[in-house]
gemmi code that builds the backbone of each chain (N, CA, C; Angstrom):
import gemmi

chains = {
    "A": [
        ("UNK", (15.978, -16.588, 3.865), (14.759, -15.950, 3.363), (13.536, -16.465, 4.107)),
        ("UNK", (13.469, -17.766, 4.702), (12.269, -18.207, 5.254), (12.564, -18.044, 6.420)),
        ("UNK", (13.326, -17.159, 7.563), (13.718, -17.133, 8.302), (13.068, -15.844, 8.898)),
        ("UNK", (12.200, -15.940, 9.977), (11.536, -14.256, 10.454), (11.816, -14.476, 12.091)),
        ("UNK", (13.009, -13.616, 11.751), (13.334, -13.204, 13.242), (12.546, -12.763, 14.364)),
        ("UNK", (12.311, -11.460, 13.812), (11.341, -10.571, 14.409), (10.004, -10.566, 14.759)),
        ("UNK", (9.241, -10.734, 15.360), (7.827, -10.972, 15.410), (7.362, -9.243, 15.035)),
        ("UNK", (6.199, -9.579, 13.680), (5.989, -8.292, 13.133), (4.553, -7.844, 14.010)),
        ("UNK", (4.341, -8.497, 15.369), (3.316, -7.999, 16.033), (3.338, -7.889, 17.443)),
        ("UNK", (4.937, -7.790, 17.609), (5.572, -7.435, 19.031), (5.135, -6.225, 19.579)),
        ("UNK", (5.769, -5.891, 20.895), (5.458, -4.259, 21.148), (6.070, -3.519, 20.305)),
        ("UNK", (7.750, -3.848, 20.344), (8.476, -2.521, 19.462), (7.264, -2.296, 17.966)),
        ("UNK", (7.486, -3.386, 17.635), (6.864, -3.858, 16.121), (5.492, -2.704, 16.077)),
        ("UNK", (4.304, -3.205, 17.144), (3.158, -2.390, 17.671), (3.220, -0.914, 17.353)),
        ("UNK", (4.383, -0.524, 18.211), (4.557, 1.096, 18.833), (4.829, 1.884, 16.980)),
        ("UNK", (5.423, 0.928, 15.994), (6.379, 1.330, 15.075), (5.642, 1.866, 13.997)),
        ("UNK", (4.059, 0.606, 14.273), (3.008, 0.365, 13.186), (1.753, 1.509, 13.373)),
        ("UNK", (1.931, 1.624, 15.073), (1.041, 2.596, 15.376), (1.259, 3.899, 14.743)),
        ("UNK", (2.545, 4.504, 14.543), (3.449, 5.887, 14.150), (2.777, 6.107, 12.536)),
        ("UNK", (2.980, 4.759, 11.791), (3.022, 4.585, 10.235), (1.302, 4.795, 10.005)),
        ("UNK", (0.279, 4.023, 10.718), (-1.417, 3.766, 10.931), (-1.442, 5.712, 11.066)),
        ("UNK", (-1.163, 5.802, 12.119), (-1.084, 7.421, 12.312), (-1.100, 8.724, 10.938)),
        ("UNK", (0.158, 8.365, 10.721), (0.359, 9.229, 9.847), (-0.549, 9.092, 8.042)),
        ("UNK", (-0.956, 7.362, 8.097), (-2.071, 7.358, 7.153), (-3.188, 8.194, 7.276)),
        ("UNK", (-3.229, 7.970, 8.810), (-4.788, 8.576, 9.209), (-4.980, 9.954, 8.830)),
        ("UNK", (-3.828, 10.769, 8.956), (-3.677, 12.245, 9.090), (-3.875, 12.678, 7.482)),
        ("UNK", (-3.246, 12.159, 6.770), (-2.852, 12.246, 5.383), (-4.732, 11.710, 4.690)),
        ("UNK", (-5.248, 10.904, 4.894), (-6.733, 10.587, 4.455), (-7.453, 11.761, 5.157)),
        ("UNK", (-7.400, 11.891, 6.887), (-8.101, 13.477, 7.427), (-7.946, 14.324, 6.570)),
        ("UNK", (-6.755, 14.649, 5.695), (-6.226, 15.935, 5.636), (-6.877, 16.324, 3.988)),
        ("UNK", (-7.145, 15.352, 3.426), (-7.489, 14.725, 1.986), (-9.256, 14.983, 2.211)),
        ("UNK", (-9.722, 14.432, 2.834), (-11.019, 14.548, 2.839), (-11.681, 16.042, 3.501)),
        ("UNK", (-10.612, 16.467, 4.326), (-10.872, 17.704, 4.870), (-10.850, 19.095, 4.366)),
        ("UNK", (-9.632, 19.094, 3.289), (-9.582, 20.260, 2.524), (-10.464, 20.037, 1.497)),
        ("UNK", (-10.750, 18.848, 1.020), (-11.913, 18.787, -0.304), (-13.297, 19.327, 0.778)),
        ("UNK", (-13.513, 18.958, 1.961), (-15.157, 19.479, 2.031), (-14.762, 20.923, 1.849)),
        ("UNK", (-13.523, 21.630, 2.537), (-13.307, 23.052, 2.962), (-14.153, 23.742, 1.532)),
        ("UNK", (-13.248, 23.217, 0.305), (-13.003, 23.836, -0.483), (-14.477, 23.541, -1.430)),
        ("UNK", (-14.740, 22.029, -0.928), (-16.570, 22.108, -1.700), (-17.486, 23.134, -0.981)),
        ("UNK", (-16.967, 23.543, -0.161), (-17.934, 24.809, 1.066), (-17.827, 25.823, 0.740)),
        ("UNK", (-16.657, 26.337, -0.581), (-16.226, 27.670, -1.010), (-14.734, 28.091, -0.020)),
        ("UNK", (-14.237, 28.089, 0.598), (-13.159, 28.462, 1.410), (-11.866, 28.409, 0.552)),
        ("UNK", (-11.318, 29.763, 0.449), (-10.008, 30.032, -0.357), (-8.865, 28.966, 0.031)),
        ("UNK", (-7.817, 28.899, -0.968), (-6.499, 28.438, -0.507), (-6.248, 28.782, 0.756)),
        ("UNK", (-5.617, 30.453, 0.500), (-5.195, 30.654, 1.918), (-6.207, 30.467, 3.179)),
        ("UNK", (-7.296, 30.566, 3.427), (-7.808, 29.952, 4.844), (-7.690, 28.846, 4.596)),
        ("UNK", (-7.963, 28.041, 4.043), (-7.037, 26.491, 4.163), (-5.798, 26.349, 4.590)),
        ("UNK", (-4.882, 26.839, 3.834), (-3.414, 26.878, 4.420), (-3.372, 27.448, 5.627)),
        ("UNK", (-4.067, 28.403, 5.827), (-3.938, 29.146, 7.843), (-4.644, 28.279, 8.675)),
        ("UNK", (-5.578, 27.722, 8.395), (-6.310, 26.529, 9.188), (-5.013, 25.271, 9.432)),
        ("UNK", (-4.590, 24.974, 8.094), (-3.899, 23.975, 8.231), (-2.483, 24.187, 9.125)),
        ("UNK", (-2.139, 25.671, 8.924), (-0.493, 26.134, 9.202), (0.346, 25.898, 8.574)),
        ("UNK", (-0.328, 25.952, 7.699), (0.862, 25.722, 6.224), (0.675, 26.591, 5.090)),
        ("UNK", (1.958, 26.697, 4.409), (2.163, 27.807, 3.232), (0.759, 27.660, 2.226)),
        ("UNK", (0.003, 28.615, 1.302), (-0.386, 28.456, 0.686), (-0.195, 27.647, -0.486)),
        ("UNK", (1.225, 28.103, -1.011), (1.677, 27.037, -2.118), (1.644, 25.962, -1.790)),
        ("UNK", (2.152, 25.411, -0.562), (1.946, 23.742, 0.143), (0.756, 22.954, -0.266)),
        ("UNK", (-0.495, 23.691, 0.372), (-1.782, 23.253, -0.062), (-2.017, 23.104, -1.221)),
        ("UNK", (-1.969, 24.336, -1.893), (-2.503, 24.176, -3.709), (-1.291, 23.081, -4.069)),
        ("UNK", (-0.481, 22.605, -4.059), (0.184, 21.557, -4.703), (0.097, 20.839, -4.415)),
        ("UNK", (-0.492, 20.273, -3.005), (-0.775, 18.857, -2.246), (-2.092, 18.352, -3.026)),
        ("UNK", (-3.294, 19.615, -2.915), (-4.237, 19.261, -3.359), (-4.733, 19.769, -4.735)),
        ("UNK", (-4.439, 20.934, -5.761), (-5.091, 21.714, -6.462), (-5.690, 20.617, -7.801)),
        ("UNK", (-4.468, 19.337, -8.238), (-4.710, 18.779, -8.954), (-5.950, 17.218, -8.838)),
        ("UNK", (-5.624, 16.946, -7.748), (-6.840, 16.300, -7.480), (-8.408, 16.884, -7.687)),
        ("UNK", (-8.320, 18.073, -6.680), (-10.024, 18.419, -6.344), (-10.080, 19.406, -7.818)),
        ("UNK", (-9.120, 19.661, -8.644), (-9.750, 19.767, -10.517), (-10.316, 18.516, -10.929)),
        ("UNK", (-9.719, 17.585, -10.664), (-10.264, 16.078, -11.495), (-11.296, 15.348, -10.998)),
        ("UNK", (-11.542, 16.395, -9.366), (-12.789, 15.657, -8.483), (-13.796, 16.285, -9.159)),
        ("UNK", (-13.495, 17.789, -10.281), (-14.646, 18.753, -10.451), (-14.897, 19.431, -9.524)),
        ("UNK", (-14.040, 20.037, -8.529), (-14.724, 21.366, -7.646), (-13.972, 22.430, -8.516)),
        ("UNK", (-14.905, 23.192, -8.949), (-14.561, 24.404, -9.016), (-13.829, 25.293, -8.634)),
        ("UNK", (-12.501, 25.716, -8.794), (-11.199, 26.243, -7.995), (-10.909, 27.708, -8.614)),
        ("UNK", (-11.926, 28.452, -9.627), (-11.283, 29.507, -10.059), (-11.291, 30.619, -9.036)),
        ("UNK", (-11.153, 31.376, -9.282), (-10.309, 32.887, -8.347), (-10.263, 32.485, -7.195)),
        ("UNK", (-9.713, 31.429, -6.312), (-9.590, 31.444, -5.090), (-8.199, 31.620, -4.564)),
    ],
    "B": [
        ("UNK", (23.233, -9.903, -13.568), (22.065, -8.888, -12.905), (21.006, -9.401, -13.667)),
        ("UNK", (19.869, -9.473, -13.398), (18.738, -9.689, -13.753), (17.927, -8.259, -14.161)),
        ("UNK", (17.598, -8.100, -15.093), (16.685, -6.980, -15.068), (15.490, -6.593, -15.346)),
        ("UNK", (15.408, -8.172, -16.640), (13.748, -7.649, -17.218), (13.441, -8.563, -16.496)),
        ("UNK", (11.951, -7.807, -16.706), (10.528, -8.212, -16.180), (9.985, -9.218, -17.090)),
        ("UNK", (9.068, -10.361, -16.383), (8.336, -10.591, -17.370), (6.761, -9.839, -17.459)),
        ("UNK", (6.148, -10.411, -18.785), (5.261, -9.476, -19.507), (3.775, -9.387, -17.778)),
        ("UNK", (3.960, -10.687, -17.305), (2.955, -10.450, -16.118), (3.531, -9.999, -15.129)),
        ("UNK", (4.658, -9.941, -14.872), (5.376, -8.790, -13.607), (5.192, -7.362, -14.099)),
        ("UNK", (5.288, -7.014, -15.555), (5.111, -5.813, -15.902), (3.939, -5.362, -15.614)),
        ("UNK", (2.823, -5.946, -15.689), (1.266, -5.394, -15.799), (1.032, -5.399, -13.852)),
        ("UNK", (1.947, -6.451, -13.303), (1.605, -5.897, -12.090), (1.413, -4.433, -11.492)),
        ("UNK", (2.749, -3.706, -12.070), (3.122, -2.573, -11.868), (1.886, -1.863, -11.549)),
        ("UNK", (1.606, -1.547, -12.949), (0.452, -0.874, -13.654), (-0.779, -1.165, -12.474)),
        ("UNK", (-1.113, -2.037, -12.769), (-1.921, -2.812, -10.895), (-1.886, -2.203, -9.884)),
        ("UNK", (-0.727, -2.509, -9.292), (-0.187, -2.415, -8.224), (-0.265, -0.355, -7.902)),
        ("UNK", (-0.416, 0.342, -8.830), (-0.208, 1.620, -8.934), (-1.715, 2.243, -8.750)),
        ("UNK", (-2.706, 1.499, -9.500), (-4.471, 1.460, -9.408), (-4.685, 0.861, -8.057)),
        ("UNK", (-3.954, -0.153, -7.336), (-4.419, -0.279, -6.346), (-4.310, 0.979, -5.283)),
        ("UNK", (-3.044, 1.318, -5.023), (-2.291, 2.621, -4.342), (-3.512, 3.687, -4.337)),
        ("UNK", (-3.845, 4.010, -5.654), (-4.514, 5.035, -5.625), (-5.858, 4.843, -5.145)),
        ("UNK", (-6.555, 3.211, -5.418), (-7.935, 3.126, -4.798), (-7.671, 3.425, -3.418)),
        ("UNK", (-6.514, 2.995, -2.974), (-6.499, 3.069, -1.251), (-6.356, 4.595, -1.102)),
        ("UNK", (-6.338, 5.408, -1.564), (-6.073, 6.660, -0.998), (-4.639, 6.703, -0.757)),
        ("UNK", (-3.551, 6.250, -1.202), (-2.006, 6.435, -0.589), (-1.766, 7.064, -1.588)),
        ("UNK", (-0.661, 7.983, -1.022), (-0.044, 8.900, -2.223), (1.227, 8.019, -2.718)),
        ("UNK", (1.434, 6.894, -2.112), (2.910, 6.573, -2.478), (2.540, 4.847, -2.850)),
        ("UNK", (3.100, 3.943, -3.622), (2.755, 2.395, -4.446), (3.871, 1.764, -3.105)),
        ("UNK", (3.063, 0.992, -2.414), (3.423, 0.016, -1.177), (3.693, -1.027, -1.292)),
        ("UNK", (4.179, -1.897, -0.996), (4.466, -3.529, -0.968), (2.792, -4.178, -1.238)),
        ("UNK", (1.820, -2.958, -0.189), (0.548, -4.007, 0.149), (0.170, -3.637, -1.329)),
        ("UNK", (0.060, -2.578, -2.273), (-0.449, -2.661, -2.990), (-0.032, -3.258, -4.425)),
        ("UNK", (1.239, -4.131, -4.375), (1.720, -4.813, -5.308), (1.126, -6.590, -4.918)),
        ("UNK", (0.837, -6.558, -3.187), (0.619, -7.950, -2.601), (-1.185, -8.011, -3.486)),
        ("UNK", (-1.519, -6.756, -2.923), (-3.117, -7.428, -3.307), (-3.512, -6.809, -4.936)),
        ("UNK", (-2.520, -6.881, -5.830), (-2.491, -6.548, -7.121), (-1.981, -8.081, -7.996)),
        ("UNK", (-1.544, -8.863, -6.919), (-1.174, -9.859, -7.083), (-2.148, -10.883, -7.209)),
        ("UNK", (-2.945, -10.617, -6.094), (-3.807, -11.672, -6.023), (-5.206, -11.298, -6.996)),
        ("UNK", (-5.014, -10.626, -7.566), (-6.411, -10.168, -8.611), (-5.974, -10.652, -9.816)),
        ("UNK", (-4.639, -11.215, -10.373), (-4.137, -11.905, -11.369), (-3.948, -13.445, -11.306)),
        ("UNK", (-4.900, -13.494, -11.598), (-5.512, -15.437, -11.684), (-4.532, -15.581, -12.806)),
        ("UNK", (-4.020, -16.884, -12.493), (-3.651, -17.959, -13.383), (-2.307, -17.847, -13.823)),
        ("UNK", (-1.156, -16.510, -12.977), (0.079, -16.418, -12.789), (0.651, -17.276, -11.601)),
        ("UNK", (2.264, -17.558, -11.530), (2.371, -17.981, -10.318), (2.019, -17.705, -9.554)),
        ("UNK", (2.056, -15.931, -9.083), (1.931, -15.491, -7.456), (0.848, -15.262, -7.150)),
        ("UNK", (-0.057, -15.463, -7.994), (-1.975, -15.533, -8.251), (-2.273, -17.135, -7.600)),
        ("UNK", (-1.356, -17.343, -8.273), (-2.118, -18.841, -7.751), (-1.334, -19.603, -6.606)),
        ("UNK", (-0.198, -19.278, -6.471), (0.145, -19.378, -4.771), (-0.506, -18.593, -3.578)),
        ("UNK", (-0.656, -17.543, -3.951), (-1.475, -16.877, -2.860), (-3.063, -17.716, -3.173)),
        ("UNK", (-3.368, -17.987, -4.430), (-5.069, -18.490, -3.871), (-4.900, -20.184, -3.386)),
        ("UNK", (-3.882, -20.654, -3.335), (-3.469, -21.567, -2.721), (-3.759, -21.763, -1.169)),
        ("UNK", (-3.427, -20.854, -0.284), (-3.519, -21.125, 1.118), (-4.872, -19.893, 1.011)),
        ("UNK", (-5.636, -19.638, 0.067), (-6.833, -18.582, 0.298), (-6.899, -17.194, 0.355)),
        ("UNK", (-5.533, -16.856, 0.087), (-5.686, -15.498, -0.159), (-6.306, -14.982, -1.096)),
        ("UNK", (-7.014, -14.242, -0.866), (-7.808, -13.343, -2.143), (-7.456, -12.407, -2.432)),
        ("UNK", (-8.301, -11.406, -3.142), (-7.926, -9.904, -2.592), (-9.003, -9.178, -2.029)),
        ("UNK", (-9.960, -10.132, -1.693), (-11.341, -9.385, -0.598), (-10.561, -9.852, 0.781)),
        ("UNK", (-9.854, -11.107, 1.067), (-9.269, -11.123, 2.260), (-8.439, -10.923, 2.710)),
        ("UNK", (-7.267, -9.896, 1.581), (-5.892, -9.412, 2.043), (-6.604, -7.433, 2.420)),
        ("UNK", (-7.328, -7.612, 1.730), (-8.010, -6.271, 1.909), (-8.477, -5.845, 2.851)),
        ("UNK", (-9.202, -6.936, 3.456), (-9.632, -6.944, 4.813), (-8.752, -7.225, 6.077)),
        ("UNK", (-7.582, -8.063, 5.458), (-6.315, -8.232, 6.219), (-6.164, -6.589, 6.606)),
        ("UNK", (-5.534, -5.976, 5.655), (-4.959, -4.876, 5.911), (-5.778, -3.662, 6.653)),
        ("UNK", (-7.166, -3.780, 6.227), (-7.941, -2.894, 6.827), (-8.046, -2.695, 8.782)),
        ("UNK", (-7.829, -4.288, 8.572), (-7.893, -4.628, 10.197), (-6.623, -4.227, 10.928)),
        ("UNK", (-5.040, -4.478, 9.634), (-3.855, -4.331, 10.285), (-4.155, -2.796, 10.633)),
        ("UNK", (-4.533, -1.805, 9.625), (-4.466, -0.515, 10.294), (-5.715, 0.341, 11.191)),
        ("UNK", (-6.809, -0.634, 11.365), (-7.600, -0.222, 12.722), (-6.539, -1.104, 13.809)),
        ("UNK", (-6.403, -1.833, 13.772), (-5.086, -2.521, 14.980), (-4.270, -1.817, 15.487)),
        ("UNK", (-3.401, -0.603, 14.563), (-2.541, -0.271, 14.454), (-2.647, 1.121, 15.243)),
        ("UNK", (-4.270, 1.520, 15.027), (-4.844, 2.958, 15.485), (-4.763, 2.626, 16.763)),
        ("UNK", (-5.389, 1.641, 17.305), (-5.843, 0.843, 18.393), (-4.430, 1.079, 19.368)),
        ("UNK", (-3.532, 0.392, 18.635), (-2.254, 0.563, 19.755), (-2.025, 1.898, 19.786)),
        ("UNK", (-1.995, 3.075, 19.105), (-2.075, 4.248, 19.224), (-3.019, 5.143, 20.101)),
        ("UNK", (-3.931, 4.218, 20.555), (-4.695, 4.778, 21.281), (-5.805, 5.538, 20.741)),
        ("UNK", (-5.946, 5.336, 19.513), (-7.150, 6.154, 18.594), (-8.499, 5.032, 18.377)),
        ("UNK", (-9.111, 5.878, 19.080), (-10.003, 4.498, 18.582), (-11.273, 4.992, 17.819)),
        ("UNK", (-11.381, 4.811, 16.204), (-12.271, 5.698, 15.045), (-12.496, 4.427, 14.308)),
        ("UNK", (-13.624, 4.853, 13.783), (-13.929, 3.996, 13.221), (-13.844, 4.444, 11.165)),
        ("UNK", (-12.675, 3.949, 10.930), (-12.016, 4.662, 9.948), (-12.826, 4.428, 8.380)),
        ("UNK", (-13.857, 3.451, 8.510), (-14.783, 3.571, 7.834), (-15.655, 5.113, 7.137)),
        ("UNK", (-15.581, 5.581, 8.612), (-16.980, 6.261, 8.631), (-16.286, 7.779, 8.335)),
        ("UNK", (-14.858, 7.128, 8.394), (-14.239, 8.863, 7.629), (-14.619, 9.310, 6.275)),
        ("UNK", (-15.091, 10.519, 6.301), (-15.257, 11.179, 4.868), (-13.616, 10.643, 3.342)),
        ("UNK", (-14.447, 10.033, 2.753), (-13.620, 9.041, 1.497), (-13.408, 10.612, 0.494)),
        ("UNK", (-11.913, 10.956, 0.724), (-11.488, 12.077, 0.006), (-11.436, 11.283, -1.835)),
        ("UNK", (-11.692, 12.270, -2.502), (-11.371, 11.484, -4.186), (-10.265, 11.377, -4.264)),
        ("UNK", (-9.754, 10.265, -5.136), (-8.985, 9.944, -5.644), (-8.031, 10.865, -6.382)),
        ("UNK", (-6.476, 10.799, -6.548), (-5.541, 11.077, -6.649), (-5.968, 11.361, -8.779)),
        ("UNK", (-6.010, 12.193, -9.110), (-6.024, 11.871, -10.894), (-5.201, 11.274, -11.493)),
        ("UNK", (-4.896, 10.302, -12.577), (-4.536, 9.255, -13.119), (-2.712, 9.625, -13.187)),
        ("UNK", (-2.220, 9.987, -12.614), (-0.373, 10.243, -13.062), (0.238, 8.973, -12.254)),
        ("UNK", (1.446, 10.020, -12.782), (2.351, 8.319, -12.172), (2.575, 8.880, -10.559)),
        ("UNK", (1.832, 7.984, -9.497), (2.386, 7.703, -8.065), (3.998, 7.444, -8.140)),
        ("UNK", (4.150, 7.894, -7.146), (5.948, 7.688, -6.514), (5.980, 6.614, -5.795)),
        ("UNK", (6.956, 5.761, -5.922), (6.941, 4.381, -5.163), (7.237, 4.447, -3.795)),
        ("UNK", (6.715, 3.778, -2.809), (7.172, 3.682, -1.202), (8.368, 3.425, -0.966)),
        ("UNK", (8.860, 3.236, 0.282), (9.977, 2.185, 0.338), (9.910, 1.179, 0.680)),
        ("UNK", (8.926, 0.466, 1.207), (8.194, -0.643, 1.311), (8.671, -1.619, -0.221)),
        ("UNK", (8.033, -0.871, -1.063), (7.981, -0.901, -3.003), (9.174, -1.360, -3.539)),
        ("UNK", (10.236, -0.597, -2.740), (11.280, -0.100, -3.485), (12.103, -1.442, -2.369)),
        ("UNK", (11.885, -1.885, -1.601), (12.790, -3.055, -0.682), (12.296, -4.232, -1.385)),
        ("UNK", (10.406, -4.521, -1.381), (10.588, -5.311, -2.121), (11.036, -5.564, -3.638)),
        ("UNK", (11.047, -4.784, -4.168), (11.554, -4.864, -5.903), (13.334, -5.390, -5.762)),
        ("UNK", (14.371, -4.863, -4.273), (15.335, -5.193, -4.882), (15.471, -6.945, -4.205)),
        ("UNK", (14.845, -7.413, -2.829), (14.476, -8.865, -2.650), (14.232, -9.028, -3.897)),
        ("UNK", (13.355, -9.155, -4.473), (13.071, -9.868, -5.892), (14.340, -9.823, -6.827)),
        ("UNK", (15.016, -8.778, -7.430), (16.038, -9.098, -8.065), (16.509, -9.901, -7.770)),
        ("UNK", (17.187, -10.181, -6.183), (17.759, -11.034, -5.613), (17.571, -12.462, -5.943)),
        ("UNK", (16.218, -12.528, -5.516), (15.600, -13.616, -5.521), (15.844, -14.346, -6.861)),
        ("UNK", (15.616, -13.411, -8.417), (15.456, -13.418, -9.775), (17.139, -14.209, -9.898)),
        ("UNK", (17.923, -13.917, -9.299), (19.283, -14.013, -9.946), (19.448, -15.447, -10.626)),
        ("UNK", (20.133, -15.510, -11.679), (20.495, -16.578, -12.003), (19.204, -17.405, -13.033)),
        ("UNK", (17.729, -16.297, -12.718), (16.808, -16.628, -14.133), (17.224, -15.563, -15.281)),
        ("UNK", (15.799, -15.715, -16.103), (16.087, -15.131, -17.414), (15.485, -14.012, -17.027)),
        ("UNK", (14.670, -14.166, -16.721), (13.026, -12.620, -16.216), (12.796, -12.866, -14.628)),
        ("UNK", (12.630, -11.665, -14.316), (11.812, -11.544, -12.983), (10.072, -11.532, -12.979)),
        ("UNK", (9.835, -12.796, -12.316), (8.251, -13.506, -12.342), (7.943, -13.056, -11.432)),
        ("UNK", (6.481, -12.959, -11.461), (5.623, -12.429, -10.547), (6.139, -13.087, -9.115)),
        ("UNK", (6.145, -14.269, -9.483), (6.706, -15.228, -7.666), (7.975, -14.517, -7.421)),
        ("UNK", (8.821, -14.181, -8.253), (9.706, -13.065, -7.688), (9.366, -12.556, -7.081)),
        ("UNK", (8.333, -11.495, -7.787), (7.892, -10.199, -6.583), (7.272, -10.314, -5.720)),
        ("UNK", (6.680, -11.812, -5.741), (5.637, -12.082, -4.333), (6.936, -12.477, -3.176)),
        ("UNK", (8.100, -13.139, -3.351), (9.204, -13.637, -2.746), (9.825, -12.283, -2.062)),
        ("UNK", (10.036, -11.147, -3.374), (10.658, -10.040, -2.616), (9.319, -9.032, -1.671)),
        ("UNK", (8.466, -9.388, -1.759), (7.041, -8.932, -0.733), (7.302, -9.481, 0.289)),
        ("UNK", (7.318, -10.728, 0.390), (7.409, -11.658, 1.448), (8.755, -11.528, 2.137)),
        ("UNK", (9.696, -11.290, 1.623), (11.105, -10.937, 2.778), (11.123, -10.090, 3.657)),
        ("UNK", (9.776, -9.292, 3.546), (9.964, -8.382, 4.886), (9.309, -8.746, 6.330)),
        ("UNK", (10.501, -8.409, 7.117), (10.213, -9.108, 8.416), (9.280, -8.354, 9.225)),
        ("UNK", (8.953, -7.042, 9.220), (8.433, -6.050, 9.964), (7.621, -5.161, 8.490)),
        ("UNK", (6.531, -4.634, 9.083), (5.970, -3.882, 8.715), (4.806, -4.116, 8.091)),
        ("UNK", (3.958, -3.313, 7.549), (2.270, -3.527, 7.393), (1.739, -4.965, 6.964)),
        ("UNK", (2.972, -5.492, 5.544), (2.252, -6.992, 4.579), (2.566, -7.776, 5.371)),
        ("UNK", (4.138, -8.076, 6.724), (3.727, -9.238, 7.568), (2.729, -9.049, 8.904)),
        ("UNK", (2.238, -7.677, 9.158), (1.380, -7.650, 10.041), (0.156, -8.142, 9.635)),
        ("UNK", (-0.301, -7.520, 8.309), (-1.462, -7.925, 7.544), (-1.573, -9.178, 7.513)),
        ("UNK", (-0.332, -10.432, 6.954), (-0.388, -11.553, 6.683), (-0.758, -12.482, 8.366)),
        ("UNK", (-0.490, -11.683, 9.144), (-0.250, -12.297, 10.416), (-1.675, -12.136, 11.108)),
        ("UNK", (-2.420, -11.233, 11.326), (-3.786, -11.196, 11.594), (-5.085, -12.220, 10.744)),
        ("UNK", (-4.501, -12.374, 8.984), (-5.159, -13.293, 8.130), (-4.755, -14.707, 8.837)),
        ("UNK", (-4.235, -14.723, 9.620), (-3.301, -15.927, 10.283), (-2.465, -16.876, 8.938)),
        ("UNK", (-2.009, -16.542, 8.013), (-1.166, -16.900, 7.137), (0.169, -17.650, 7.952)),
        ("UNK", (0.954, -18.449, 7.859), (2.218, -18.921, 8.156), (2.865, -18.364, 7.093)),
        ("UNK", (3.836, -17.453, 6.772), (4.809, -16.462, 5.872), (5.444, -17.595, 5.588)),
        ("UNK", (6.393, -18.227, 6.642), (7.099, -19.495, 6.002), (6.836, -20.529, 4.932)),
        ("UNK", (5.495, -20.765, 5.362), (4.867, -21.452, 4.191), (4.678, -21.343, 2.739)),
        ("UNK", (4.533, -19.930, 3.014), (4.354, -19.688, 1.571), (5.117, -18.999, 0.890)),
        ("UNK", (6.473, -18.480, 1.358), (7.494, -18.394, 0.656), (8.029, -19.966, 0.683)),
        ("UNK", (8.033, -20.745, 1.200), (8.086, -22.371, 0.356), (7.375, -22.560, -0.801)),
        ("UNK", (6.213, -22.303, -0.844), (5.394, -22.773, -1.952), (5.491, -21.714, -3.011)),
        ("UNK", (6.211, -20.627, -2.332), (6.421, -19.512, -3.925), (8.080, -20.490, -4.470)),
        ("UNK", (8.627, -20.966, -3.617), (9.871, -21.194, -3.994), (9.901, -22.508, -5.077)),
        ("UNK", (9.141, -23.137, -4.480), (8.522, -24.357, -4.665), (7.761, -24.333, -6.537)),
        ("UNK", (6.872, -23.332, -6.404), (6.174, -22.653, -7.633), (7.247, -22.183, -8.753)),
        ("UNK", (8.073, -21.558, -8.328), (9.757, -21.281, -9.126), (9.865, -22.336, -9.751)),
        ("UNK", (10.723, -23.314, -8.912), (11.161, -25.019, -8.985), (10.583, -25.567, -10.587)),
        ("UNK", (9.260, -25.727, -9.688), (8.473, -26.581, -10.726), (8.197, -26.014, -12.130)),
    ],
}
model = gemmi.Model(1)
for chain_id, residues in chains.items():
    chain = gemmi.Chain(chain_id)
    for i, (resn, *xyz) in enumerate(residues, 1):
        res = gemmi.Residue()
        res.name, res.seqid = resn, gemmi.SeqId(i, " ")
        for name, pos in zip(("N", "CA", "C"), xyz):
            atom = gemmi.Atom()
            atom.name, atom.element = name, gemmi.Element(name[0])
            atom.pos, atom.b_iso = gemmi.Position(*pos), 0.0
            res.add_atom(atom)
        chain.add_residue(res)
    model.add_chain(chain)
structure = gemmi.Structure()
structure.add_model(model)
structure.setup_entities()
């Protein structure tokens, strides 16, 4: 157990952390990005076509959050 | 098999789940059980981590740095501050990582042969991982890992 093989700040280690940093990044972009869309007025679907993704995708990734943020989501 | 918790490993959870969500993660991480840890003064794994100085303003900042570091080797270079702070996730239950879910079964491990699984459990099963964000994080704070899975072991003991 007190034994660390691996150095957790090697290259492989680097290249592995960079992939994981990445995909945080995208996922916070993607979070902050559809909330301005949608504080700007912009429907589901141009969100989902912007994004390239299904409409249902979006409204379930985000619909329950940006209700509890208080944006206004009716007839869109 | 070991199974229960004790009553301050339980409230980690709960913690550890508020932390997840302050960070913006959709999923409860190792880091956010590590620095859920250190906001509970006067448990073992509270007070081993404030032992060699961990806080949770400086594991926070640990981690902040592990993942501008992390952009960095990626070749992104943002200043992730200055990104628009999407709201928060509304109060349900987060899904655990696998980060979460490796350390919880280290800790059983670790637990075997007590009555309850203690917080220094879960700081022990945090600490078994050889790769990935909490020893990168711990490693930029310049922490020695060895050390302080001694002194969690040590904290057990006594």
């Amino acid at each position: 157990m007190t034994e660390f093989a691996i150095d957790p700040t090697s290259g492989p280690a680097d290249g592995l952390a960079a992939v994981v940093a990445l995909r945080r990044l995208a996922d916070l972009l993607e979070d902050a990005e559809v909330e301005r869309a949608m504080r700007s007025g912009w429907s589901w679907p141009q969100v989902a076509e912007a994004l390239g993704v299904t409409r249902q995708a979006v409204h379930k990734k985000h619909a329950a959050r940006l209700i509890a943020a208080g944006v206004d989501l009716r007839r869109r | 098999m070991v199974t229960r918790l004790a009553p301050d490993a339980r409230t980690l959870f709960a913690a550890a789940e508020d932390e997840a969500r302050a960070s913006r993660s959709p999923l409860v991480e190792a880091e956010h059980l590590l620095l859920a840890m250190s906001s509970q003064h006067g448990t073992d794994a509270g007070d081993v981590l404030a032992s060699v100085g961990l806080t949770h303003e400086s594991i926070a900042t640990a981690l902040d740095s592990e993942f501008a570091a992390s952009l960095t080797a990626a070749g992104v270079a943002i200043d992730v501050a200055a990104l628009g702070r999407p709201s928060p996730e509304p109060p349900r239950r987060l899904r655990l990582g696998a980060s979460f879910k490796a350390a919880m079964q280290r800790s059983v491990t670790a637990a075997a042969g007590s009555k309850q699984i203690r917080p220094a459990h879960l700081l022990l099963g945090v600490l078994g991982a050889q790769v990935g964000t909490v020893p990168r994080a711990l490693e930029l704070a310049g922490i020695d890992r060895s050390e302080l899975v001694t002194r969690t072991e040590q904290s057990l003991a006594g």
